[in-house]
N, C-alpha and C positions, 0 to 999 in steps of 0.2 A: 322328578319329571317323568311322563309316559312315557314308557317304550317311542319308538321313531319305527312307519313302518316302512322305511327306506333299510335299515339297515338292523342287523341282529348283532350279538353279543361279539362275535368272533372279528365283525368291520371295524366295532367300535373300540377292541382291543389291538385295533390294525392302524386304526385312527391316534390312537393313546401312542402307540411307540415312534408315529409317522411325525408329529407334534412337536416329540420332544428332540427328534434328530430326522431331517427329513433325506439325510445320507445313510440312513439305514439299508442294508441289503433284504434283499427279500429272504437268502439262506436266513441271516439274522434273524428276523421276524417270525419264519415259520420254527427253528430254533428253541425260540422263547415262546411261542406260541404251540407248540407239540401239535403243528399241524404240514400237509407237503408243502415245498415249495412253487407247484405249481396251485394251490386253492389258494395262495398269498397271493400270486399274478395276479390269479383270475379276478380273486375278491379287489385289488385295488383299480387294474383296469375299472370293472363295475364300478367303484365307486368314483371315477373319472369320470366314464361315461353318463353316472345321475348327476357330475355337478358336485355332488360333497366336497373330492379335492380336486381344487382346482389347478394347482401348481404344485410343485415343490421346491422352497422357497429356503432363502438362510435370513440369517435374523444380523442385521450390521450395526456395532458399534458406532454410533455415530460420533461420539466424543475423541475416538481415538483416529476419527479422520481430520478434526476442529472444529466439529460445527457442537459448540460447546453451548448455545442460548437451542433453549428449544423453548416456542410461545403457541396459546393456541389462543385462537381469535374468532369472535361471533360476527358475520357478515351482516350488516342491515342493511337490506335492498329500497331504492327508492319506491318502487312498484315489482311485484308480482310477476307484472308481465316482462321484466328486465331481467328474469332470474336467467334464461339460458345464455344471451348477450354475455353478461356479466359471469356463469360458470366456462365459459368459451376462456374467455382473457385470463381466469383464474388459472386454468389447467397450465395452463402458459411457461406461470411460474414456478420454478424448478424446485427451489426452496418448500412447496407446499407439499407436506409429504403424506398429508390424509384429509381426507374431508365429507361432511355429510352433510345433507340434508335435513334441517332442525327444523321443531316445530317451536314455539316460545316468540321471543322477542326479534331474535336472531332468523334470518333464513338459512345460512348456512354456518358450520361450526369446521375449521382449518384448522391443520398443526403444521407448524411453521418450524421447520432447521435454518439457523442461522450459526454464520463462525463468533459472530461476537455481535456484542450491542450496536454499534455502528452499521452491522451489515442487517441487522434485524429491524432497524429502523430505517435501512433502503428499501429495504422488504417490502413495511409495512406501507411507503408510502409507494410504490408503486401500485401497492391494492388502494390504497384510497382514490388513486388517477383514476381508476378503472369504472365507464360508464355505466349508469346504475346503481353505482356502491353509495349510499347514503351517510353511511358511517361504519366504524368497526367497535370492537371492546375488543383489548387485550389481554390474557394473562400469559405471564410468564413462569414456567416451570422454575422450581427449583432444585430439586432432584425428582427424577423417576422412581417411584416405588412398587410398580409393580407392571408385568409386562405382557404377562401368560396368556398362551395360546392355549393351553392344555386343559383347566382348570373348567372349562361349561364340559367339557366334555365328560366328567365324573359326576354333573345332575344327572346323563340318563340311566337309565334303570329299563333293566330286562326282566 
């Protein structure tokens, strides 16, 4: 991939260590990085301030909380113009832990934590109550195999 011209080699090696543990210190970074610890400030502020990161965030076990079903499901809108109505009621539900705007058959595509079969099929039918929602498609995970945040970040190229 093209250089980015938001950011140079040094951000995107700032980004890489930021990724993999987002409790990293800035001594650490500059450290590993054989740079000060004040151009690690400076450079992630900057890179706050364009938007790149947005948070700093941890990555939770969901299975060792119980929510052992995880399903993801294609929303099919009865009309178009139902779509913000219908994402209003969505955001609602607690269980929905990602979602996006699909182009296909689907208008939107949701990943759904549930504790077990029973609670994912209260889930589900509380989305189908929901005004606008046409119909759903289900699939159910059956393990996660891959999860990484880090991995685009080694297309770009300086």
């Amino acid at each position: 991939m093209s250089k980015s011209n938001l950011i140079d080699k040094l951000d995107l090696e700032i980004l890489k260590l930021l990724s993999r543990n987002s409790k990293i210190s800035f001594s650490e970074i500059s450290n590993i990085l054989k740079v000060s610890n004040t151009t690690i400030h400076v450079r992630i502020k900057r890179l706050q301030k364009l938007g790149i990161i947005k948070n700093f965030t941890i990555t939770i076990d969901y299975d060792k909380l119980g929510f052992n079903y995880t399903c993801y499901m294609g929303v099919y809108l009865d009309k178009a113009s139902k779509y913000d109505e219908a994402l209003k009621e969505l955001l609602k539900i607690d269980n929905i832990t990602g979602m996006d705007f699909t182009t296909g058959k689907s208008s939107l595509f949701c990943k759904i934590r549930a504790i077990d079969s029973n609670d994912a099929r209260q889930i589900i039918s509380k989305i189908h109550k929901i005004e606008g929602i046409n119909r759903t498609e289900t699939f159910f995970s059956l393990e996660q195999l891959l999860n990484q945040k880090e991995s685009l970040l080694s297309t770009i190229t300086f």
